[in-house]
BABA-888671 format. One record per residue: residue number from 1; residue in one letter; x, y, z of N, C-alpha, C, O, CB in turn. Coordinates in steps of 0.2 Angstrom, whole numbers. Glycine has a CB too. Example, Ala and Ser with C-alpha at 12.3 -4.5 7.8 and 13.67 -1.06 7.14 Angstrom:
ATOM    k  r     nX     nY     nZ    caX    caY    caZ     cX     cY     cZ     oX     oY     oZ    cbX    cbY    cbZ
ATOM    1  A     66    -28     39     62    -22     39     66    -16     39     71    -17     42     57    -22     45
ATOM    2  S     64    -11     35     68     -5     36     64      0     39     67      6     40     70     -3     29
//
This chain:
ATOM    k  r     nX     nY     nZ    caX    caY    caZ     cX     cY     cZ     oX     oY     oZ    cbX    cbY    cbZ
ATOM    1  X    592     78    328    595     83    323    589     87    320    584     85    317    599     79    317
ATOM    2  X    590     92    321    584     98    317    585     99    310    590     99    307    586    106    320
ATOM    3  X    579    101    306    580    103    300    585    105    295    586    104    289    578    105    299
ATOM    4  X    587    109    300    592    114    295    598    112    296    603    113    292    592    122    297
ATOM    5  X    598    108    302    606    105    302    608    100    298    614    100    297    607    101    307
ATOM    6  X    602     95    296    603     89    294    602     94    286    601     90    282    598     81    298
ATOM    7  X    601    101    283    601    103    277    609    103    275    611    101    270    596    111    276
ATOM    8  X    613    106    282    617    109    280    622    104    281    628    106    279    619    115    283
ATOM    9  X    622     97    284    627     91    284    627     87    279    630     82    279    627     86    290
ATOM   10  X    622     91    273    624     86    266    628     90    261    630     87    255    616     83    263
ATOM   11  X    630     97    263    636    100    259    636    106    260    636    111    257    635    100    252
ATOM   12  X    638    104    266    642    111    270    647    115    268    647    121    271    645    109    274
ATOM   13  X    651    112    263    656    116    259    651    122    255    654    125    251    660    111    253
ATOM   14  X    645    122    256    641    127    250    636    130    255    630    131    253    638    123    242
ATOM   15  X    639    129    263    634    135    267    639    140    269    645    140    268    629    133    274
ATOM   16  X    635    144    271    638    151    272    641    151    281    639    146    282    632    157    271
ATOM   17  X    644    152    284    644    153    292    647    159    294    653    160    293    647    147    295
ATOM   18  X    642    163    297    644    168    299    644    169    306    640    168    311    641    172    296
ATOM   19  X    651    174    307    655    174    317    651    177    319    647    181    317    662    178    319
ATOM   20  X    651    174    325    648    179    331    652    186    330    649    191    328    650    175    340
ATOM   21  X    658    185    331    663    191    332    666    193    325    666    188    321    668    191    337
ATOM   22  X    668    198    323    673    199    316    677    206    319    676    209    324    668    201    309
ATOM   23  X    682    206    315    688    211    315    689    215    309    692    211    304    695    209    318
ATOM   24  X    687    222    307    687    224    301    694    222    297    700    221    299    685    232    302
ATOM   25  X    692    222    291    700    221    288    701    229    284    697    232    281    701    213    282
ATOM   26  X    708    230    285    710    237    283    707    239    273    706    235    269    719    236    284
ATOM   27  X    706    246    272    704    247    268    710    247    262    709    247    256    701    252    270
ATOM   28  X    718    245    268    723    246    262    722    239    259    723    239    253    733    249    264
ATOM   29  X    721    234    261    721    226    264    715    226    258    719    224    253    719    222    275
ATOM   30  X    711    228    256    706    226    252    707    227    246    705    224    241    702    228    254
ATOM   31  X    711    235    247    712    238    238    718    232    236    716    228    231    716    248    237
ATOM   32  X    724    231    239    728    228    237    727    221    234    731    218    230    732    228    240
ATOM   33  X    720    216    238    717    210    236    714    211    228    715    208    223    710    208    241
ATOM   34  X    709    216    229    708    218    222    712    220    215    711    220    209    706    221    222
ATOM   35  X    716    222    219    722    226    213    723    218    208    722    217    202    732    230    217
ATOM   36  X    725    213    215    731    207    211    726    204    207    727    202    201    735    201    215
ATOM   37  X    718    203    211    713    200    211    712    200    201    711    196    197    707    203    216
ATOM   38  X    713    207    199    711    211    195    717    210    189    716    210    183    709    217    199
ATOM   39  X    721    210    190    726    209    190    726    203    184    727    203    178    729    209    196
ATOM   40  X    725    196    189    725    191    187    721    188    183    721    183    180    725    188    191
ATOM   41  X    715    192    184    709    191    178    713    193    171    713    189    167    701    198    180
ATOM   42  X    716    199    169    719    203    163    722    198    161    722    197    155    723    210    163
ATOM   43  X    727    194    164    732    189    162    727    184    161    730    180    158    738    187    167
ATOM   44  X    724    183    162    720    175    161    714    177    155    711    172    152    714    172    170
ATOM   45  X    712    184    154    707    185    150    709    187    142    705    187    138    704    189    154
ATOM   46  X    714    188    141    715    192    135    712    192    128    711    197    124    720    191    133
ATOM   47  X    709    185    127    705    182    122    699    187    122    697    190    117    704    174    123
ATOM   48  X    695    188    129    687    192    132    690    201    129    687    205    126    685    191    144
ATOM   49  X    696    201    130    699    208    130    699    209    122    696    214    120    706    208    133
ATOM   50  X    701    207    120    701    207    113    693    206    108    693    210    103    705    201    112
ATOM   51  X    688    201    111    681    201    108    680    207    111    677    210    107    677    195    110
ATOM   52  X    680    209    116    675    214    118    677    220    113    673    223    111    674    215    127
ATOM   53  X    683    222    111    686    227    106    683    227    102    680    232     99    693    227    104
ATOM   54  X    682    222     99    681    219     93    672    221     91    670    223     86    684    211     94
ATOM   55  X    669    219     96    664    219     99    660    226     98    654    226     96    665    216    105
ATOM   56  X    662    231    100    660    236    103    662    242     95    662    248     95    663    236    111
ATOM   57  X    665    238     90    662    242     83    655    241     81    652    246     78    665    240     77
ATOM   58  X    652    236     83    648    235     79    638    235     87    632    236     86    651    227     73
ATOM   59  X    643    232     94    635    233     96    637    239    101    642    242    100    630    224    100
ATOM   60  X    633    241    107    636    245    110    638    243    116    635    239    119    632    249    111
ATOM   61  X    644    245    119    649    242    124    652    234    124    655    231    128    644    243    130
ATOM   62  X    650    233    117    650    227    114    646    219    119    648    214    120    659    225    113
ATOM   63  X    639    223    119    636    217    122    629    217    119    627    222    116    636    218    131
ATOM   64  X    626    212    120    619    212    117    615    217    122    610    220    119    617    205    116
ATOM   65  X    615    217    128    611    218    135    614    223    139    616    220    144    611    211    139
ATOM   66  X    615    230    140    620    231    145    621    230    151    626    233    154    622    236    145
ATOM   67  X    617    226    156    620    225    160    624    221    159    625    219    165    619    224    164
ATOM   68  X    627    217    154    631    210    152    636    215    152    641    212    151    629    204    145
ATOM   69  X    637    222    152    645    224    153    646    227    159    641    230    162    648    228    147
ATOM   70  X    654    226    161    657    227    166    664    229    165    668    226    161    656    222    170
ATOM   71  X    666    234    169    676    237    169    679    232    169    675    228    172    679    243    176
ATOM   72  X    685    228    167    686    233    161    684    229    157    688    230    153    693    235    159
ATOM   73  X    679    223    154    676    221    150    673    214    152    676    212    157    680    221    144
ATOM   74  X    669    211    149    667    204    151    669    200    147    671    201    141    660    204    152
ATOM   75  X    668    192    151    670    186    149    666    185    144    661    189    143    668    181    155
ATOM   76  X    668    180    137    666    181    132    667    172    131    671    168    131    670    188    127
ATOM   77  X    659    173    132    656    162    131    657    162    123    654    166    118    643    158    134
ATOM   78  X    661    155    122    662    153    115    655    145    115    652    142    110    675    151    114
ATOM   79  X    654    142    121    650    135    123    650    135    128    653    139    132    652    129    121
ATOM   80  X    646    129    128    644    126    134    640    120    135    637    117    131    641    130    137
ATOM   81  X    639    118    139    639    109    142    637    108    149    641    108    154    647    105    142
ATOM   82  X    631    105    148    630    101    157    630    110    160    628    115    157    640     93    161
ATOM   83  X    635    110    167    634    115    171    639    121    170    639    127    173    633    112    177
ATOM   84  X    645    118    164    651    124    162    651    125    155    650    122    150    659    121    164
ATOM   85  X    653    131    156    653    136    148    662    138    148    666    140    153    647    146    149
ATOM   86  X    663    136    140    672    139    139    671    146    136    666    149    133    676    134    132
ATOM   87  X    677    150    139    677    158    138    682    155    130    685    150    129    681    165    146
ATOM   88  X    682    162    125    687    164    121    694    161    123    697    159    118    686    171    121
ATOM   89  X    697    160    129    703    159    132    705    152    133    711    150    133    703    162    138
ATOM   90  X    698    149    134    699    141    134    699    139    139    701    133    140    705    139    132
ATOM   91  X    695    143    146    694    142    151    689    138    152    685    138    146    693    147    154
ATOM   92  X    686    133    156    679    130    158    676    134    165    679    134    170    681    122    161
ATOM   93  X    671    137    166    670    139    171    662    137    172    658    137    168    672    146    172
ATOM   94  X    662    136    183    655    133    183    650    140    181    652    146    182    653    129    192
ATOM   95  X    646    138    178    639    144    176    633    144    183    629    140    184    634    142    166
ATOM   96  X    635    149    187    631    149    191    626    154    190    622    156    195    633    150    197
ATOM   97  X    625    156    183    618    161    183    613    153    179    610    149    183    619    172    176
ATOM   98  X    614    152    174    610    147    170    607    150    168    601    149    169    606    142    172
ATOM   99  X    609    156    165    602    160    162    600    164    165    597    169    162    597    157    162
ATOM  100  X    600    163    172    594    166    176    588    162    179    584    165    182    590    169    172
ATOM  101  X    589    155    177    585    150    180    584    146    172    584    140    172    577    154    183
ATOM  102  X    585    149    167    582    148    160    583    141    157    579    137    153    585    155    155
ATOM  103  X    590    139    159    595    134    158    594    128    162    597    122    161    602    137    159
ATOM  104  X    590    129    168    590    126    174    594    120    175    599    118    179    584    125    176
ATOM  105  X    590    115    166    592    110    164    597    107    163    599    102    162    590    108    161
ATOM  106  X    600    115    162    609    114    160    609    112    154    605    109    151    614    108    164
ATOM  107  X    616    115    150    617    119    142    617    111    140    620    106    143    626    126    139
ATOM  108  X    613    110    134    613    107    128    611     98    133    613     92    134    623    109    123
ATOM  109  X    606    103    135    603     93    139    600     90    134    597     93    130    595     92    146
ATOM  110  X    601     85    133    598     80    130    592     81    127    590     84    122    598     74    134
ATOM  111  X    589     79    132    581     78    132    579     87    129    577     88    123    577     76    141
ATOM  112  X    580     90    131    580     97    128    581     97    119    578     96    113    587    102    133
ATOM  113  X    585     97    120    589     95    112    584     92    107    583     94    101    596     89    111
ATOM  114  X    582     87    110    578     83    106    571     82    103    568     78     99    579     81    109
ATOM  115  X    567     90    111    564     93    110    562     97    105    556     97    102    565     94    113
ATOM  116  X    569    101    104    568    108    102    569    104     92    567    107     87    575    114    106
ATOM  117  X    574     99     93    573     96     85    566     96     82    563     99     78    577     88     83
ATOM  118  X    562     89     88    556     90     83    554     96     82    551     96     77    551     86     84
ATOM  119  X    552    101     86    548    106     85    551    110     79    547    115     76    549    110     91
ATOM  120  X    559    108     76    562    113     70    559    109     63    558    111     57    571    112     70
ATOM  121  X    557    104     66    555    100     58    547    101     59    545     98     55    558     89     58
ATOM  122  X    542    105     62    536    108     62    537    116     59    536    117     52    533    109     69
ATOM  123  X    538    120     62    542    125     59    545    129     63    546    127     69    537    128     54
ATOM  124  X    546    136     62    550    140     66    545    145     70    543    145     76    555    143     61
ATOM  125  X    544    149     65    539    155     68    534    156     61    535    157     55    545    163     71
ATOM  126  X    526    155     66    519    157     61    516    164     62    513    167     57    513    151     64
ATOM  127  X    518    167     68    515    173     67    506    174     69    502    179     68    517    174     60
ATOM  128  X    504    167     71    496    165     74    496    162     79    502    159     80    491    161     69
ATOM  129  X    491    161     83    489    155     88    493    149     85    497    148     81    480    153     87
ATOM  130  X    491    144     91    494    139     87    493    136     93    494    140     98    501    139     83
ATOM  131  X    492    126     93    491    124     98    497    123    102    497    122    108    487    119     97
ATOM  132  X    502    123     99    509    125    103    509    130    109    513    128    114    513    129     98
ATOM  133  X    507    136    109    508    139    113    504    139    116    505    140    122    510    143    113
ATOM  134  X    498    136    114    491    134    117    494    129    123    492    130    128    486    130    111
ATOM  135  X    498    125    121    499    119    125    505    122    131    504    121    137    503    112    119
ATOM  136  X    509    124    130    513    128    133    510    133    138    513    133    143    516    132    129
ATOM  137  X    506    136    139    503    139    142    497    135    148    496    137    154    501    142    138
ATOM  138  X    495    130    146    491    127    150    495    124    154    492    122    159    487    124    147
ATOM  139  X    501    122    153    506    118    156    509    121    163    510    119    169    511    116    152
ATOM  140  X    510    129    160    512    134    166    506    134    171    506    130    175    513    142    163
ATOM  141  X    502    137    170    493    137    170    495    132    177    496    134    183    487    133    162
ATOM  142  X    496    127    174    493    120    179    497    121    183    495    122    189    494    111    177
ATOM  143  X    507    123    182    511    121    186    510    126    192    510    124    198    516    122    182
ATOM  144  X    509    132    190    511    137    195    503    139    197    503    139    203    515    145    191
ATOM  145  X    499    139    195    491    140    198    488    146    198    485    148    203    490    139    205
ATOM  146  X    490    149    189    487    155    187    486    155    181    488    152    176    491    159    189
ATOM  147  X    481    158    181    474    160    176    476    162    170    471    164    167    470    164    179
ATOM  148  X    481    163    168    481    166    161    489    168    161    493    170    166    476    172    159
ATOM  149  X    493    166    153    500    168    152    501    173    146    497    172    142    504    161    149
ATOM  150  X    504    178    145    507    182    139    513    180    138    517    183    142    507    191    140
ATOM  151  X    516    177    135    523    176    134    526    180    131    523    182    126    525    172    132
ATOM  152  X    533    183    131    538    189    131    542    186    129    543    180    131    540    194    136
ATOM  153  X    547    191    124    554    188    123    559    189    126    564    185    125    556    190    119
ATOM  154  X    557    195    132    561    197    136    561    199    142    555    197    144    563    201    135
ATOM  155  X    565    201    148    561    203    154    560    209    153    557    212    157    564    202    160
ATOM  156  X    562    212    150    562    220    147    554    221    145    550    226    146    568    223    140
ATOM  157  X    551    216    141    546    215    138    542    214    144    537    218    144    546    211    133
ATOM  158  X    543    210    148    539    206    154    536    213    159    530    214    159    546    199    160
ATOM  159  X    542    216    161    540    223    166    536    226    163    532    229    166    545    229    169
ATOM  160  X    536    227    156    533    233    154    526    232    150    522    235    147    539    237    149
ATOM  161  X    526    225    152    518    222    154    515    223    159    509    226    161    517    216    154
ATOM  162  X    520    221    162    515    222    170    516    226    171    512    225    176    516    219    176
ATOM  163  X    519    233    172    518    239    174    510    242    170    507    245    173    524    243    172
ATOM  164  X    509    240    163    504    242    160    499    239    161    494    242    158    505    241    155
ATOM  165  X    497    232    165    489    230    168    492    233    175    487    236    178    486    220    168
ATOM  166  X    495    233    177    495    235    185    492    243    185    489    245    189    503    233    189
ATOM  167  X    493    246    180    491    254    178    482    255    177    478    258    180    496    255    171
ATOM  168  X    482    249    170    477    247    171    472    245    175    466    247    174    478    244    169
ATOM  169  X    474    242    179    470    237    184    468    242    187    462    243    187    473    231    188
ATOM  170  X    472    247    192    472    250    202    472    258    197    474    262    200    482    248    210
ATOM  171  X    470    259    192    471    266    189    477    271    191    477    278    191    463    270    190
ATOM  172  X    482    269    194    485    273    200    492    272    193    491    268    189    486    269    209
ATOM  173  X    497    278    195    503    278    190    510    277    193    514    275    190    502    284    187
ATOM  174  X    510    279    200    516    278    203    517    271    203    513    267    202    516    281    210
ATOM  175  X    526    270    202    529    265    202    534    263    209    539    267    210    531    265    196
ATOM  176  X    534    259    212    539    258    219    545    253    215    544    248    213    534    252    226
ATOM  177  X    553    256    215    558    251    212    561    251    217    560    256    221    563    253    205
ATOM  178  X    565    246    220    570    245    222    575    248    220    578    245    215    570    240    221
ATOM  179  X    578    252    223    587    253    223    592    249    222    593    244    227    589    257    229
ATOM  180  X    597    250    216    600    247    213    598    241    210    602    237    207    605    247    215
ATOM  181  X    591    238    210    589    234    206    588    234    197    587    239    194    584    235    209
ATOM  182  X    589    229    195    589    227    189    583    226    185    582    220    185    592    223    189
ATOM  183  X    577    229    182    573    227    178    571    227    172    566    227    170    570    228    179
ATOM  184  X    576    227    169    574    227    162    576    234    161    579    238    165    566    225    161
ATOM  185  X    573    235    153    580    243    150    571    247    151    569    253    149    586    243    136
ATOM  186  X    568    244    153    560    248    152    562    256    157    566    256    161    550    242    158
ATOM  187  X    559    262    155    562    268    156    563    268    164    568    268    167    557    274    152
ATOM  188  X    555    268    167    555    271    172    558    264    178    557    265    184    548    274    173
ATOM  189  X    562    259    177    564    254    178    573    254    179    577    251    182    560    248    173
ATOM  190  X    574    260    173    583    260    172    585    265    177    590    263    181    587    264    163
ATOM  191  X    583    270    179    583    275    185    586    270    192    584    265    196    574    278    187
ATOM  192  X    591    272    192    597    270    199    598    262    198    597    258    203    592    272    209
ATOM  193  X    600    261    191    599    253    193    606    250    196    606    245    199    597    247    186
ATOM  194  X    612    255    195    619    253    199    620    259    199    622    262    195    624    249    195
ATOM  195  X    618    265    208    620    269    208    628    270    211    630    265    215    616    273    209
ATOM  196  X    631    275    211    634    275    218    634    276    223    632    281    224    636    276    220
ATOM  197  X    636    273    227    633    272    235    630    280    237    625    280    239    641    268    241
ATOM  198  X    635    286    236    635    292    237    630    295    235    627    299    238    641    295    236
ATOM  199  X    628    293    229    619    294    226    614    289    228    609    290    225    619    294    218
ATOM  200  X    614    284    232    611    281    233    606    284    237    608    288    241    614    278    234
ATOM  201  X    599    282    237    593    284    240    595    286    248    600    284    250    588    280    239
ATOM  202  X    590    288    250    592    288    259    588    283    262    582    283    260    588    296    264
ATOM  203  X    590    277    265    585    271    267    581    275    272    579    271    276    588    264    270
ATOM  204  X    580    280    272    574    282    279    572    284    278    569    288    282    574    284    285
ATOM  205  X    571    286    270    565    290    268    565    288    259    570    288    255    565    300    270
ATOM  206  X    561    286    257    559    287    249    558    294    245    553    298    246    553    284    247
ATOM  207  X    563    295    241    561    303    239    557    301    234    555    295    234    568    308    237
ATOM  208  X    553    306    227    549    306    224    548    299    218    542    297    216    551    311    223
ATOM  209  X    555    298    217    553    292    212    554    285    215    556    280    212    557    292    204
ATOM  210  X    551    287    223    550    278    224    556    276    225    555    273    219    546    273    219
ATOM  211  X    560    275    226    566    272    227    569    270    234    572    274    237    570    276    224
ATOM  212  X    568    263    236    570    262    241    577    258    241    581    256    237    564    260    244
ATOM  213  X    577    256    249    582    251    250    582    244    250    580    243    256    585    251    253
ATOM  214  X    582    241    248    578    235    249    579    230    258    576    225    260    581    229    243
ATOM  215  X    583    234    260    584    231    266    578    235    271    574    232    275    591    233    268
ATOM  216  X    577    241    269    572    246    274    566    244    274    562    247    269    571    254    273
ATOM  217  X    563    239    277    556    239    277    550    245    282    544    248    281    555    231    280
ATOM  218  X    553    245    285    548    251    286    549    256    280    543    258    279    548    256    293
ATOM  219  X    553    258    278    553    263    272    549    261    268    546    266    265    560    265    268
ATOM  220  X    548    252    266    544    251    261    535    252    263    530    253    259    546    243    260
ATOM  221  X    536    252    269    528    252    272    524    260    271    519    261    269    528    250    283
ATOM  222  X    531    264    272    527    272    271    529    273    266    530    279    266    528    278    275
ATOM  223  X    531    270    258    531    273    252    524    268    250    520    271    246    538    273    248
ATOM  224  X    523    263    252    517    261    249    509    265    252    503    263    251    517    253    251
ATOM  225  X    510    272    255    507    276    256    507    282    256    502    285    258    506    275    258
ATOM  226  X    512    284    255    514    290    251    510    290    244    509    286    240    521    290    251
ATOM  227  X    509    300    245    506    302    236    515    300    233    520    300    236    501    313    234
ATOM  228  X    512    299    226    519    298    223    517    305    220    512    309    222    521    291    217
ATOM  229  X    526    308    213    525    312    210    518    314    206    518    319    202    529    313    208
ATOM  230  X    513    310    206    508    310    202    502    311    204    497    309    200    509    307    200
ATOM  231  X    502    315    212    497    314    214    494    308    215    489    309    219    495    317    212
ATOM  232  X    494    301    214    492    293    216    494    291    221    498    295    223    493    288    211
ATOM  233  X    494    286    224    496    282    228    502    275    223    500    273    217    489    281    232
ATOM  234  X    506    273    226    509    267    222    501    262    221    502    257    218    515    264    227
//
């Protein structure tokens, strides 16, 4: 038995298998999946429908983050536990983002919890050094096998660090994004982050602000040598 076989005979229900052959399915066949698809979300959601109205007096699109919003509104987490979060509606659903990784441990672990108490009975926030983050850092440090940490509140904060030593560092100004990638609200990072397909870059060439496909690797090989609009190189 080979590697990957004996990966995929311990839960095969959660690999993918794709045909040798396929047969397109009609474009009418797809809208009408969606319609009910869509359909069936509005009847199961009403509670999300209603927060998000509700929502969107007071933050914008009623979300903290906008990509956390989507037509015609998003799911709205009242809790959560182990690996499922309840919507407004009373639903349980598995959470396959966790954050982002952030949760990994899954909502309201124990050991987490327990953590985070004693650290409440030290204090909250000092505003200085502190062997806390002192300690925290060195831990990353060890883990991952790198030389120094800035911690960010956000990932928005995170890019727009590292765009700023990487600027820093290579003196160069051009930036290379990914098309329809997500990075954070940082300026030159929001450019095409969900375009339409019809605006979408040309994968066989990068036009001026770097924007590729993430599938086209050679497109990636000659924008990393291309002058950008700034006369630099990426």
């Amino acid at each position: 038995m080979t590697t990957q076989t004996a990966i995929k005979s311990q839960h095969a229900a959660t690999h993918r298998y794709v045909p040798t052959s396929s047969k397109p399915i009609s474009p009418e066949k797809v809208a009408a999946v969606l319609a009910a698809e869509w359909e069936l979300f509005s009847k199961q959601t009403k509670g999300s429908a209603t927060e998000n109205a509700r929502a969107q007096q007071s933050l914008p699109l009623g979300v903290t983050s906008s990509f956390q919003y989507w037509n015609p509104y998003p799911i709205s987490i009242v809790s959560a536990k182990g690996a499922y979060m309840t919507d407004v509606d009373g639903r349980q659903l598995l959470d396959l983002s966790m954050g982002f990784g952030a949760m990994l441990a899954g909502h309201l672990n124990p050991i987490v919890i327990e953590e985070v108490q004693k650290q409440m009975q030290q204090g909250m926030l000092f505003v200085t050094p502190s062997p806390t983050s002192t300690d925290a850092a060195e831990r990353i440090c060890t883990r991952f096998g790198i030389d120094q940490v800035r911690f960010t509140n956000s990932g928005t904060e995170s890019t727009m660090y590292a765009v700023r030593v990487a600027r820093s560092a290579t003196g160069k100004l051009g930036i290379l994004k990914i098309e329809g990638g997500y990075h954070g609200s940082y300026d030159p990072f929001v450019v095409s982050a969900k375009p339409p397909l019809n605006q979408a870059g040309n994968p066989k060439k990068a036009n001026s602000l770097h924007r590729i496909q993430l599938s086209s690797r050679r497109c990636l090989c000659r924008s990393l040598q291309q002058p950008s609009g700034s006369g630099e190189n990426v």
